[in-house]
C-alpha positions as CSV (number, residue, x, y, z in Angstrom):
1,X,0.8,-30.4,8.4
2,X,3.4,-28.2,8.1
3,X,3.0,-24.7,7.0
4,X,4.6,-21.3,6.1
5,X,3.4,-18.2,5.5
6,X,4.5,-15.8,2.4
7,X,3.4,-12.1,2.5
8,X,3.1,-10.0,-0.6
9,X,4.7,-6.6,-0.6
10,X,4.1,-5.3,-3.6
11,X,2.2,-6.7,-7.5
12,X,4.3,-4.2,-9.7
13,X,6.9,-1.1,-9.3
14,X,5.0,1.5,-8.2
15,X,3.3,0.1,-6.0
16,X,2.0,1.3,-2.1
17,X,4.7,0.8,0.8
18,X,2.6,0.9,4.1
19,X,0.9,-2.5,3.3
20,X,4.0,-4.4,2.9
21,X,4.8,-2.5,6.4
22,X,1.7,-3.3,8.2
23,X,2.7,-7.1,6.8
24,X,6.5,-7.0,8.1
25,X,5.5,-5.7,11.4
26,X,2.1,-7.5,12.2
27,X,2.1,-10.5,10.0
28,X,4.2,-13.2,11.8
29,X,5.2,-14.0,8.1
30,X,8.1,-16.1,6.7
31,X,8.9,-14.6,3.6
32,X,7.7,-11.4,2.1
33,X,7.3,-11.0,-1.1
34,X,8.0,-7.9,-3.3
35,X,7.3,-8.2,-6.9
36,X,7.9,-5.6,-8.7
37,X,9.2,-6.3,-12.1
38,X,7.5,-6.2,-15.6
39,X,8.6,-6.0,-19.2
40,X,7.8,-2.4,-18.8
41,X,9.6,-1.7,-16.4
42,X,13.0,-4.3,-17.0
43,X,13.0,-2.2,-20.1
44,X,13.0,1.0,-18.0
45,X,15.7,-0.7,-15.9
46,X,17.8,-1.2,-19.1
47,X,17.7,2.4,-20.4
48,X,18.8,3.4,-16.4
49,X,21.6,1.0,-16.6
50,X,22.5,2.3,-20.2
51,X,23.0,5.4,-19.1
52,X,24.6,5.0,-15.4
53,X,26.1,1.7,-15.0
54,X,25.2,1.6,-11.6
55,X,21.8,2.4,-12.4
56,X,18.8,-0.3,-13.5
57,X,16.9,-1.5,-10.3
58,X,13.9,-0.1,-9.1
59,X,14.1,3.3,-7.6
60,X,11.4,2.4,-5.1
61,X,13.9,-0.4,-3.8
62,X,15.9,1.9,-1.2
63,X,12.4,2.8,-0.2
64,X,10.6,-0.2,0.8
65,X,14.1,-2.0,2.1
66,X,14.5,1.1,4.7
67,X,11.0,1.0,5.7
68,X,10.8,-3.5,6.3
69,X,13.9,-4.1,7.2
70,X,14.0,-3.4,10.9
71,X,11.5,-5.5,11.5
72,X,11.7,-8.3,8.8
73,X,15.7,-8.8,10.5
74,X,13.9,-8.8,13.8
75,X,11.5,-11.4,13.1
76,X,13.7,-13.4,11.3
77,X,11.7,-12.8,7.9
78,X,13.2,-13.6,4.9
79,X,12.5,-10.4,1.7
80,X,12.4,-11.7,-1.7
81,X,12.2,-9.5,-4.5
82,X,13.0,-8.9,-8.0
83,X,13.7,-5.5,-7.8
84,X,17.0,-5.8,-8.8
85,X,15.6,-5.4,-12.7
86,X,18.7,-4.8,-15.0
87,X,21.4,-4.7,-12.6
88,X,20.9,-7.2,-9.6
89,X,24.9,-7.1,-8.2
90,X,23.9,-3.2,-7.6
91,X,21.0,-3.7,-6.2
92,X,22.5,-6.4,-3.7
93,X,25.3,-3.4,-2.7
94,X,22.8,-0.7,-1.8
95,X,20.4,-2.9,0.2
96,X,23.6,-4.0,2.5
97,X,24.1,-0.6,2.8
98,X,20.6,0.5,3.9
99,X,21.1,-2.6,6.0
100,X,24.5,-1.8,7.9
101,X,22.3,1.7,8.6
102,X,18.7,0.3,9.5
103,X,19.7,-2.7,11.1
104,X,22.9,-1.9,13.2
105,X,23.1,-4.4,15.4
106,X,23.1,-7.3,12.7
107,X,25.3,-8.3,10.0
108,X,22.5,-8.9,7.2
109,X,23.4,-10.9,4.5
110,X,21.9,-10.1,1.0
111,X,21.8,-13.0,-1.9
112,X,21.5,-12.0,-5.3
113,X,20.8,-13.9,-8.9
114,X,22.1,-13.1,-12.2
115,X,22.9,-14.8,-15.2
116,X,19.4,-13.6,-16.6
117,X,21.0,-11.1,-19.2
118,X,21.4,-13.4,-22.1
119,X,22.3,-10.7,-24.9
120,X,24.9,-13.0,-26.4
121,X,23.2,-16.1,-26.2
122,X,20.3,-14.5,-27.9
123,X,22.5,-12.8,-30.9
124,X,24.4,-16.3,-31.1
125,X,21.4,-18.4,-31.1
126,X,19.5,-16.2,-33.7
127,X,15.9,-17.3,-32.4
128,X,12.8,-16.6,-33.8
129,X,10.9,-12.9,-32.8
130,X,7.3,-13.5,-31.4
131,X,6.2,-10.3,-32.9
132,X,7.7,-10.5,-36.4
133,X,7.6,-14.0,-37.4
134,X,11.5,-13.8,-38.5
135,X,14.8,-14.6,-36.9
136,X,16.5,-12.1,-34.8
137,X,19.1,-11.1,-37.2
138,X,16.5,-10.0,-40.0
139,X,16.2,-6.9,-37.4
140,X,18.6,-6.5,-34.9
141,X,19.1,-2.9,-35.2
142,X,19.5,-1.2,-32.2
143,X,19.2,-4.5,-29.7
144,X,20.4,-3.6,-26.4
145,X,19.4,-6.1,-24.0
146,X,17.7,-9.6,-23.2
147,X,16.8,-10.9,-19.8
148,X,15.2,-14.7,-19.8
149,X,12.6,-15.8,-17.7
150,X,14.6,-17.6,-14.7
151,X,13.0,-20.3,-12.2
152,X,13.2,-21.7,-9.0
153,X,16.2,-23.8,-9.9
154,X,18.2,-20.8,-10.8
155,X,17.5,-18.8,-7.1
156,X,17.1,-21.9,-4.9
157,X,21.0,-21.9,-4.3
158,X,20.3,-18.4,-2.7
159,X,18.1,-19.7,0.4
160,X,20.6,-22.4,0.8
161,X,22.8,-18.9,1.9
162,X,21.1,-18.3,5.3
163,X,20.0,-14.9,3.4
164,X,18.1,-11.9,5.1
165,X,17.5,-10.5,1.6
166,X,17.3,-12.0,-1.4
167,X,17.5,-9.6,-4.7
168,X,17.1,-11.1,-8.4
169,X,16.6,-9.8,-11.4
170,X,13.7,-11.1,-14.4
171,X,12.5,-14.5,-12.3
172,X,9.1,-14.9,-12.9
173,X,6.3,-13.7,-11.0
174,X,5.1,-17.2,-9.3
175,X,8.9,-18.3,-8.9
176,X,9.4,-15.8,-6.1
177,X,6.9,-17.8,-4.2
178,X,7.5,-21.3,-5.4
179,X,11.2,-20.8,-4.2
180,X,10.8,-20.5,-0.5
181,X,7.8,-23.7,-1.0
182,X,10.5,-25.4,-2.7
183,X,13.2,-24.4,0.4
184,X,11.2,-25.0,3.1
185,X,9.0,-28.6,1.9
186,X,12.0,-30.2,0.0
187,X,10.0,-30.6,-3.3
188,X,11.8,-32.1,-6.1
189,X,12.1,-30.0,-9.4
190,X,10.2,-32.6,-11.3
191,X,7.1,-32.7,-8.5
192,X,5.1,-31.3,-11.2
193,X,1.8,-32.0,-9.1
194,X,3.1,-30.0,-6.4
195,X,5.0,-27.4,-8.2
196,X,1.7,-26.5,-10.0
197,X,0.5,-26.0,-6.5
198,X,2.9,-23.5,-5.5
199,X,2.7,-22.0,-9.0
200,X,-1.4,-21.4,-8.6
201,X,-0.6,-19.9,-4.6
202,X,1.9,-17.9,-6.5
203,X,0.0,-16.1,-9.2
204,X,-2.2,-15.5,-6.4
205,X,-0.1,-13.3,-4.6
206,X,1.7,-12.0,-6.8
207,X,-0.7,-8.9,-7.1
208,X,-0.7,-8.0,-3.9
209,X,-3.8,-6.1,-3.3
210,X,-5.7,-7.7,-6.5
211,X,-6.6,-10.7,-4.2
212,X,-7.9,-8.4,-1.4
213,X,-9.7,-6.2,-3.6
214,X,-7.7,-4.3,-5.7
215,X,-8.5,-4.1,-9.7
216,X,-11.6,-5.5,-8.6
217,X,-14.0,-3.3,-6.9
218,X,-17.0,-1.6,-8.8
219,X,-19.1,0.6,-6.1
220,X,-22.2,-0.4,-7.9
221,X,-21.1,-4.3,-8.7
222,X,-18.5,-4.9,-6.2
223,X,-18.4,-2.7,-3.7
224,X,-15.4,-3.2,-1.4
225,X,-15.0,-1.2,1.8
226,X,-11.5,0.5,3.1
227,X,-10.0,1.0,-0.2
228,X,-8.1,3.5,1.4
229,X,-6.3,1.3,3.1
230,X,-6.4,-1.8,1.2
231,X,-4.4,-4.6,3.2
232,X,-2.2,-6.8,1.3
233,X,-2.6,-10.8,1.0
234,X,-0.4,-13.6,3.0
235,X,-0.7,-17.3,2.3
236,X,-0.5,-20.2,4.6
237,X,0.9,-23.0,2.9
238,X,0.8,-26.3,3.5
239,X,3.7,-29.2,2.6
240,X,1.2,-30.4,0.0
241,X,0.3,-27.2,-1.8
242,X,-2.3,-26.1,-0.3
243,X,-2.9,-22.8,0.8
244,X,-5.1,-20.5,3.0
245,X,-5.0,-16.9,2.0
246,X,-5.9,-14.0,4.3
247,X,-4.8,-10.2,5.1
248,X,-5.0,-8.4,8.4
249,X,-7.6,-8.1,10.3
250,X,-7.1,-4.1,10.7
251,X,-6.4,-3.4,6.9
252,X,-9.2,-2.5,4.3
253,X,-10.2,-4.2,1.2
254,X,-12.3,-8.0,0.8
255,X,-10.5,-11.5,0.5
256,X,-13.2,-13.9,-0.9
257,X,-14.3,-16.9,-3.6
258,X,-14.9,-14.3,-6.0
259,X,-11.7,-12.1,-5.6
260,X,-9.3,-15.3,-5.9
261,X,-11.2,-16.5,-9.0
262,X,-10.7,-13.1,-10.7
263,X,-7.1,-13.5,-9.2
264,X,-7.0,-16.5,-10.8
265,X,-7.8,-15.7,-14.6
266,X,-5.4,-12.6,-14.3
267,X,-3.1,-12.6,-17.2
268,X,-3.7,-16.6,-17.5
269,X,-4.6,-17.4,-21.8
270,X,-5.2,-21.7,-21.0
271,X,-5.5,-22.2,-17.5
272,X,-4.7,-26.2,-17.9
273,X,-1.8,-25.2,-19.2
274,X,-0.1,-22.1,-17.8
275,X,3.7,-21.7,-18.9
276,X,6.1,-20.9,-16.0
277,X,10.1,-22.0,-16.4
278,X,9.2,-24.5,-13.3
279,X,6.3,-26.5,-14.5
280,X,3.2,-26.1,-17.2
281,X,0.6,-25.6,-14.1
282,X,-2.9,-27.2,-14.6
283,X,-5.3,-24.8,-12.8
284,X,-8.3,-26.2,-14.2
285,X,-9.6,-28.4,-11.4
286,X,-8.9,-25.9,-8.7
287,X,-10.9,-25.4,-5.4
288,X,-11.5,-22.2,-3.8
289,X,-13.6,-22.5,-0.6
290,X,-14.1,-19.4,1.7
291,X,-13.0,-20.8,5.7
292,X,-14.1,-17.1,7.5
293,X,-13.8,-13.8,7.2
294,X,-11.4,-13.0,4.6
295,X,-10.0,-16.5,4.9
296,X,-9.8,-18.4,1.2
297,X,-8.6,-21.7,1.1
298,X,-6.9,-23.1,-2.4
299,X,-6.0,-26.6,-3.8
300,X,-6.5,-28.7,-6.8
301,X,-4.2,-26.9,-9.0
302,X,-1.6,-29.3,-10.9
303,X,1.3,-29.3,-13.3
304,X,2.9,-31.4,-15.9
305,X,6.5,-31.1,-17.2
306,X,8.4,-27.5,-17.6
307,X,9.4,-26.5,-21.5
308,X,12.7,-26.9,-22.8
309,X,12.7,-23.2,-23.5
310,X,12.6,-19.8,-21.0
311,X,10.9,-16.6,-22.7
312,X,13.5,-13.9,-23.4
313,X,12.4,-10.2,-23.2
314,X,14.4,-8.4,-26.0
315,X,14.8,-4.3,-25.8
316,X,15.7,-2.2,-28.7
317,X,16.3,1.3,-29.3
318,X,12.8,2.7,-30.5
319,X,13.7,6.2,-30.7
320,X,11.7,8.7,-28.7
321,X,8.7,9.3,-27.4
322,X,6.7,13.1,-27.2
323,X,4.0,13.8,-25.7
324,X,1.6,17.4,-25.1
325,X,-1.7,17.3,-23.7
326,X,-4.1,20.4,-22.9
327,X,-7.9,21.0,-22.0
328,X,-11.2,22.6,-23.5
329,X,-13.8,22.6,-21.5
330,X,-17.6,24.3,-22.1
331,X,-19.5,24.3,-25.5
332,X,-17.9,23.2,-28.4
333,X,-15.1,21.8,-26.1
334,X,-14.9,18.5,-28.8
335,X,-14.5,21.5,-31.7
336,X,-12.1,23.3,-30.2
337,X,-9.9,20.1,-29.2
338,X,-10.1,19.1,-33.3
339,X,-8.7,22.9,-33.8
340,X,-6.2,22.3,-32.3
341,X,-5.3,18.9,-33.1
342,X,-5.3,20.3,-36.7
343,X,-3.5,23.4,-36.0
344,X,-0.3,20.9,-34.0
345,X,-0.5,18.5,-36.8
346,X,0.1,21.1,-39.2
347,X,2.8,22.7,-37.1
348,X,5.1,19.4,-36.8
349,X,4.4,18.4,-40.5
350,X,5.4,21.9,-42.1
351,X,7.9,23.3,-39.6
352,X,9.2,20.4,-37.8
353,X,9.3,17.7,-40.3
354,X,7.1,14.9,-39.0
355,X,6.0,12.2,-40.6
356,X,2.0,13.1,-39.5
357,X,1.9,9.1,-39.7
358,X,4.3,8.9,-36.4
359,X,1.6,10.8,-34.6
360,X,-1.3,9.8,-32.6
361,X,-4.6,12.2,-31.0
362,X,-6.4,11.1,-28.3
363,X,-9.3,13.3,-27.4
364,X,-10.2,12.0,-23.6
365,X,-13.2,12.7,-22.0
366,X,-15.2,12.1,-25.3
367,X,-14.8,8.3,-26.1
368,X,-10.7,7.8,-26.4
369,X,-10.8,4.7,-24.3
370,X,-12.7,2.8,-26.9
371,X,-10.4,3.6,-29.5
372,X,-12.9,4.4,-32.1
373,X,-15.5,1.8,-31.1
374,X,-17.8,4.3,-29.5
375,X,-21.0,6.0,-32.1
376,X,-19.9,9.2,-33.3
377,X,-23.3,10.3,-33.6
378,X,-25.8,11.0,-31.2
379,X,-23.7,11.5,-28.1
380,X,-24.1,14.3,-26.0
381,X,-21.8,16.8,-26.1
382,X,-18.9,16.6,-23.4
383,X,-18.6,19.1,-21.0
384,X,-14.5,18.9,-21.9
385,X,-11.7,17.4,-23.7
386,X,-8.6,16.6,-22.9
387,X,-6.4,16.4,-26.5
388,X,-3.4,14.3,-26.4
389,X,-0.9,14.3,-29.1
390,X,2.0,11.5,-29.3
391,X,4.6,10.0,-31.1
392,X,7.6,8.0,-31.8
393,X,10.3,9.7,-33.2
394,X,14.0,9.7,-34.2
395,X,15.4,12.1,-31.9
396,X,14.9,14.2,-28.6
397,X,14.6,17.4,-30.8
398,X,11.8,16.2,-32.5
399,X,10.2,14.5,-29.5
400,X,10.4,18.0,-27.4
401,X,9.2,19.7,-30.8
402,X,5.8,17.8,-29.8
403,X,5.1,19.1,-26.4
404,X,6.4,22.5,-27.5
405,X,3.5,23.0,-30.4
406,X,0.8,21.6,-27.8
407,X,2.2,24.2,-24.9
408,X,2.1,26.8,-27.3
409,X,-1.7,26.5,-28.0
410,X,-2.0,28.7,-25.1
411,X,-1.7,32.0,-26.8
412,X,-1.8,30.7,-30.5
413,X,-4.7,28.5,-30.9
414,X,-8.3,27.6,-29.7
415,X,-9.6,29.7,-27.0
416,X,-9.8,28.9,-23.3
417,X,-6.9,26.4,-23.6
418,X,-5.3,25.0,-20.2
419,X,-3.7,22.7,-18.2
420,X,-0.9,22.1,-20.9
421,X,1.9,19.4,-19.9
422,X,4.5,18.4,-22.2
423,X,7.0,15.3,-21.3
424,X,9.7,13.5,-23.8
425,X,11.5,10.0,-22.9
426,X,13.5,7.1,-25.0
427,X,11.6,4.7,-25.7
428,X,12.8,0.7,-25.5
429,X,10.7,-1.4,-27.5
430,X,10.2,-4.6,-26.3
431,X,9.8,-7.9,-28.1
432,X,9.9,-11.8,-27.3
433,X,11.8,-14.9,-27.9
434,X,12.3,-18.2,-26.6
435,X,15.4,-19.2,-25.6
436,X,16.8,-23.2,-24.3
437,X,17.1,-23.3,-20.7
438,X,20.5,-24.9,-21.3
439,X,22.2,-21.5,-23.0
440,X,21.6,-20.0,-19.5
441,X,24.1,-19.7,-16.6
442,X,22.6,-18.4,-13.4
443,X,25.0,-17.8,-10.2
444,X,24.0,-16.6,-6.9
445,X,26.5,-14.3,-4.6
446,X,26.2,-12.5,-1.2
447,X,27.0,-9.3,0.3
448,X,27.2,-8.1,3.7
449,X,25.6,-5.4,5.3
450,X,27.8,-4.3,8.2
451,X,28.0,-1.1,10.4
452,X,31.3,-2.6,12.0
């Protein structure tokens, strides 16, 4: 049977480079996978772009493309990533740059995929708002961006390119693998049985060091050794959608049964029917069989007919966010924290102007993880407190105005106050919308990256 092997560099934005090395240098892959986009952070992208217009990918993508790229163009390994978030085209310029300078005896040609910014469509379709219930226009105030969901039928043109590089901006997670399956095998785009497949391999990998470990390990439950230096997972896959996951044999971390099946539920609401733009994927007859030492071998997931419709992420304006944390530690560390909680909340009300509403405390250290859900009573005292005040505001004045009062504790509230930071930052809500796959226009162009 034949087979090809995908390696995953990276499950979100900020996430470790020297595994993604260790896999472009000593994995013998095919492709190598970075995902590294989320609604979090193609918001992030957006208020980049916003700003500078050449601006909006991710910041880490200079990074990781110096540090693979001499020895993915060696080994004829083909990168795929979204980390082109809100601006793919610039993305696609500074990797043939880093390129023509890491890679000088090579002309490396980069692919990239837009047509995923579907502001216009959005405002002209008017489509309903996941979160509110009502069309788009009943709130539109302050809408600044929307970026569908694109599939493998949007970036499959870009393999057909010959590609070193391949930079997109919001496809989803599992299309990033499902492409090169796709490429390589010849599926059709209405194999549902083996698109679902792909899909399931895909959701795999796409957390990188999840399936080896990662978001996984308990040192009591599940302890997993080498954390340290957690290897990342490849996948051998087979023409019929099969797949054999493993990491390096010198890398840290676990593959196993259990791993994948936590892998597996990650994110997923119905697992017979898990929405991708390629195909509703049927995971619930699904096989997972460990073949060696940190060798897992998948099959039995299936699909059944894509949607008509590709989720939309919308952004909006949502003002600002300020934030001021500080620490009381010893007796009465919970006391003091309240004091001052009282004495900031007083502060922004009568000499700032804040709605106290707008505002939020967390006390960590004493229960603020379980938002409330914790007894109150007989608990024993912490040995410190870490308050945190936030909020969303209107401006940047009043966002700084938050971190100030908390900073200020220091000489003019509770005693034995420290460790005070402060940060402000605009805030892009996000929202959700479905959108018809036939409103969008995708396009693929290259760039070369070329010393000469």
């Amino acid at each position: 049977m034949t087979t090809i092997r995908i390696g995953s560099g990276a499950g979100f934005a900020g996430d470790r480079l020297d595994p993604a090395v260790k896999l472009a240098e000593d994995g013998n892959l095919d492709y190598l996978v970075f995902e590294c986009l989320g609604e979090r952070t193609v918001a992030a992208g957006q208020l980049r772009r916003l700003a500078d217009p050449e601006a909006g990918y991710d910041p880490l993508l200079e990074t990781r493309m110096r540090a693979v790229l001499p020895y993915t163009v060696a080994q004829g390994t083909t990168v795929v990533t979204n980390s082109g978030a809100a601006n793919p085209e610039a993305a696609a310029r500074l990797v043939a740059r880093v390129a023509a300078e890491v890679v000088p005896d090579r002309t490396v040609t980069v692919a990239y995929l837009t047509g995923d910014s579907v502001l216009s469509e959005v405002r002209s379709g008017d489509p309903e708002v996941w979160e509110t219930g009502a069309p788009l226009s009943a709130d539109d105030a302050g809408l600044v961006s929307a970026h569908a969901y694109l599939g493998v039928e949007h970036v499959l043109p870009a393999f057909g390119t010959g590609a070193d590089v391949i930079v997109t901006g919001r496809l989803a997670d599992p299309s990033l693998f499902l492409a090169p399956m796709v490429h390589e095998f010849g599926w059709a785009l209405d194999d549902w049985g083996r698109l679902g497949a792909g899909t399931f391999v895909g959701h795999l990998l796409e957390c990188a060091g999840q399936v080896t470990g990662g978001y996984f390990a308990d040192p009591v439950t599940k302890p997993v050794a080498g954390m340290g230096d957690l290897g990342f997972p490849f996948a051998d896959v087979g023409d019929d959608g099969t797949a054999v996951l493993g990491k390096l044999a010198d890398t840290g971390g676990t593959l196993t049964r259990q791993t994948v099946r936590e892998q597996m539920l990650y994110e997923v609401g119905d697992p017979s029917a898990y929405l991708t733009p390629d195909v509703t994927a049927d995971f619930s007859g699904v096989r997972i069989e460990e073949v060696g030492e940190d060798a897992v071998r998948v099959s039995g997931a299936g699909g059944r007919p894509r949607t008509e419709t590709l989720k939309v992420t919308l952004g909006f304006r949502g003002g600002w966010l300020g934030e001021g944390q500080i620490s009381y530690a010893g007796p009465r560390a919970r006391q003091r924290a309240e004091l001052a909680w009282d004495i900031v909340r007083h502060r922004l009300d009568v000499v700032h102007g804040l709605d106290p509403a707008a505002l939020s405390v967390e006390f960590i250290g004493d229960g603020a993880a379980f938002r409330g859900m914790m007894p109150t009573t007989d608990r024993p005292e912490p040995p410190e407190v870490r308050m945190r005040v936030a909020g969303r505001v209107d401006t940047h004045a009043q966002a700084h105005a938050i971190g100030w009062e908390v900073e200020a504790l220091y000489c003019a509230g509770p005693a034995a106050g420290g460790g005070a930071r402060t940060s402000s930052s605009e805030v892009l809500a996000v929202r959700s919308a479905l959108l018809p796959r036939d409103r969008v226009t995708a396009r693929v162009d290259t760039v070369k990256g070329d010393h000469r």
